[in-house]
C-alpha positions in Angstrom: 163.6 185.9 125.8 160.9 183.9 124.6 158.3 185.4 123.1 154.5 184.8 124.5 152.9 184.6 121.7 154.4 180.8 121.2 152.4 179.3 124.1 149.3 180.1 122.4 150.3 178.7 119.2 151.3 175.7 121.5 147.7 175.5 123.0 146.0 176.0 119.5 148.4 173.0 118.5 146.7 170.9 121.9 143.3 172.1 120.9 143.5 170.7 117.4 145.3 167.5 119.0 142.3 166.8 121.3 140.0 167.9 118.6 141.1 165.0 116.3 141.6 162.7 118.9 137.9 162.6 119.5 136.9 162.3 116.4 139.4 159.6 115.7 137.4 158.0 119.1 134.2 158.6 117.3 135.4 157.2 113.7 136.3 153.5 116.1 133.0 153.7 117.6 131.2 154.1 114.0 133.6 151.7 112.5 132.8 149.3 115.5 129.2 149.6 114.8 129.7 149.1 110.9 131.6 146.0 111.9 128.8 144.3 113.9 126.4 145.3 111.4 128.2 143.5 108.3 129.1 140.6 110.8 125.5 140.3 111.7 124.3 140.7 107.9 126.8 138.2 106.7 125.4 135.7 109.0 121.8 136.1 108.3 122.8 135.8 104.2 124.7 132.6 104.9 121.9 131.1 107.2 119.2 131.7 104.1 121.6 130.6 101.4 122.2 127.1 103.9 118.1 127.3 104.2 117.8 127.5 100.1 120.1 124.9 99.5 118.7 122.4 102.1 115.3 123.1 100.6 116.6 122.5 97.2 118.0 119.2 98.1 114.9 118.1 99.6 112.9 119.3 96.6 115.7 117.6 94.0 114.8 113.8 96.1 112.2 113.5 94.9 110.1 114.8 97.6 106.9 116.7 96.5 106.6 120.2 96.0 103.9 121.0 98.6 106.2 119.5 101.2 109.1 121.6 100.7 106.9 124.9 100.2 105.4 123.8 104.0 109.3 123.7 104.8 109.5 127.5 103.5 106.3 128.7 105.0 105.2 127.6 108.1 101.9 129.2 107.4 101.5 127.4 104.5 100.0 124.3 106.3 97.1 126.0 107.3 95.8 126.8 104.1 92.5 124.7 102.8 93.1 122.7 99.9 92.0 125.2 97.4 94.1 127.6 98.9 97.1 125.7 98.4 96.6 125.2 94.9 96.2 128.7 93.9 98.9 129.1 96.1 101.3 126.3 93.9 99.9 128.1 90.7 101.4 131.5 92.1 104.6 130.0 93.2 104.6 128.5 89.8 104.0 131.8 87.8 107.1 133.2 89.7 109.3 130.8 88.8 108.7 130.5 85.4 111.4 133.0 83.1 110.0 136.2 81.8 107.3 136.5 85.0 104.7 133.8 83.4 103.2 132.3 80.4 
C-alpha cells in the first residue's frame, strides 16, 4: 500500500533535522562565547576611559605633571631624576600635533 521508499526519505528528513540541530547548538555556544568576549572588552574599555578621565581631572587641578604620569605608570617612580626628564620630554613629543616640533 505504502510504498518503502518513503521511510527513507523520512529518515533522510531526521538526518538533516539532527544535522542542523547541532549546528544550531554549536552556533549558541559560539555566540555565547562572542557574548562574553564583547562583555569582557566592553568593560576593560570603560574601566580605561574612567582611568583617562580621572587622570585628566587630576592633571586639569592643577596638580603637576610628574604626579599624574606616576598615577599612569607605576614604574615611573623608580626612575632617577634624569630619567624622568627625558622621560617628560618623550611624553611631551607625543602629545604635541603632527608627532613633534
Amino acid at each position: 500500500m505504502w510504498p518503502f521508499k518513503a521511510e527513507a526519505g523520512v529518515s533522510k528528513l531526521r538526518d538533516e533535522l539532527a544535522e542542523n540541530s547541532r549546528q544550531l547548538r554549536t552556533l549558541k555556544l559560539d555566540l555565547d562565547d562572542l557574548w562574553d568576549r564583547f562583555n569582557r572588552l566592553s568593560g576593560k574599555l570603560a574601566k580605561r576611559a574612567a582611568r583617562e578621565d580621572t587622570v585628566a581631572a587630576t592633571t586639569d587641578t592643577g596638580e603637576s605633571q610628574e604626579t599624574s604620569t606616576s598615577l599612569l605608570s607605576p614604574t615611573f617612580s623608580r626612575l632617577s631624576p634624569s630619567q624622568k626628564r627625558i622621560q617628560m620630554e618623550i611624553m611631551a613629543r607625543r602629545r604635541a600635533p603632527n608627532g613633534g616640533s
